[in-house]
C-alpha positions as CSV (number, residue, x, y, z in Angstrom):
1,X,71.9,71.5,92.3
2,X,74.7,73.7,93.6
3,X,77.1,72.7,90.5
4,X,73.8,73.5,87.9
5,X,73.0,76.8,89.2
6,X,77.0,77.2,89.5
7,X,76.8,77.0,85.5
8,X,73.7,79.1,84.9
9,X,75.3,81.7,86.7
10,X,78.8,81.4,84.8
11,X,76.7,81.9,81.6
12,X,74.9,84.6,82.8
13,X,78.2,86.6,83.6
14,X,79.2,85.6,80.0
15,X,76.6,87.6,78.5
16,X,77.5,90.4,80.7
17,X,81.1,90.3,78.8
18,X,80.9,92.6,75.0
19,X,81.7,91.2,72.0
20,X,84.4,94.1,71.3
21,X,86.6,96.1,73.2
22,X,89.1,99.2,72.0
23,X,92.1,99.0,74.1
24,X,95.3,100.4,73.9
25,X,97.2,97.7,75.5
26,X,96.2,93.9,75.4
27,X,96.9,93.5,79.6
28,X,93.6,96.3,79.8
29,X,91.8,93.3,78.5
30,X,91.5,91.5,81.3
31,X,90.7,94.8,83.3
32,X,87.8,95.6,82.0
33,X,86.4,92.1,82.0
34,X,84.5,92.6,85.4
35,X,84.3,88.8,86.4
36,X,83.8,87.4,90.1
37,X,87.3,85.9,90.6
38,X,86.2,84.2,93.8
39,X,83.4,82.0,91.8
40,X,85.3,81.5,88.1
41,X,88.7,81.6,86.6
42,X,89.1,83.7,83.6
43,X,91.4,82.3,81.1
44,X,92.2,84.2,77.8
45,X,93.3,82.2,74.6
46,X,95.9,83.6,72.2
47,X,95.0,86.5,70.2
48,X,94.3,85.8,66.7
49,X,95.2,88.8,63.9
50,X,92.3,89.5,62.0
51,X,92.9,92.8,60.0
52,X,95.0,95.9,60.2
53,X,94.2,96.6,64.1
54,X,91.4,93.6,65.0
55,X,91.9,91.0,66.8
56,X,90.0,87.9,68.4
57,X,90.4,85.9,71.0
58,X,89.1,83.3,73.2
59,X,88.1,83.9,76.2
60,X,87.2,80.6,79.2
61,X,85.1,80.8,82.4
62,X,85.6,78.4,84.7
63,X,84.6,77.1,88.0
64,X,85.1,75.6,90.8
65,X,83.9,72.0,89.8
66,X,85.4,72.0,86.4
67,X,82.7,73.4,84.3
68,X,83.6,75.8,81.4
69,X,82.1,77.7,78.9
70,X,83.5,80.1,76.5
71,X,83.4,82.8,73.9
72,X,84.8,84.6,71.5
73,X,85.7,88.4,71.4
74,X,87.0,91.0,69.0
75,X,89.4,93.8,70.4
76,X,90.9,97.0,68.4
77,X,94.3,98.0,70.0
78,X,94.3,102.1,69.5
79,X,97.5,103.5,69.1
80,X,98.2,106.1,71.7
């Protein structure tokens, strides 16, 4: 029961994540990504160049019995 309500609640702070972010550096990524890093592990896949300034990535939840879930994101680095 505890390891099923672990993964309800991992995809319920996956929804909480956007689907875009403007940033001006990539490390801010992870930042303002407001996960509990006591219950899940974030892991973030490599960037992949979409057009001029866009990016995606792939972003991993994990926790602590091995369960994962994951999405995908689109960023906009801003030049400063």
């Amino acid at each position: 029961m505890k390891k099923e309500n672990s993964y309800l609640m991992m995809c319920l702070a996956m929804q909480e994540i956007a689907d875009f972010y403007n940033i001006f550096e990539i490390n801010e990524l992870s930042s303002l990504i407001d996960i509990d890093n006591e219950k899940y592990t974030i892991i973030f896949g490599n960037p992949v160049f979409k057009e001029c300034t866009k990016y995606e990535v792939e972003i991993k939840l994990k926790d602590r019995y091995g369960q994962e879930i994951s999405k995908m994101i689109q960023y906009n680095l801003i030049a400063k």
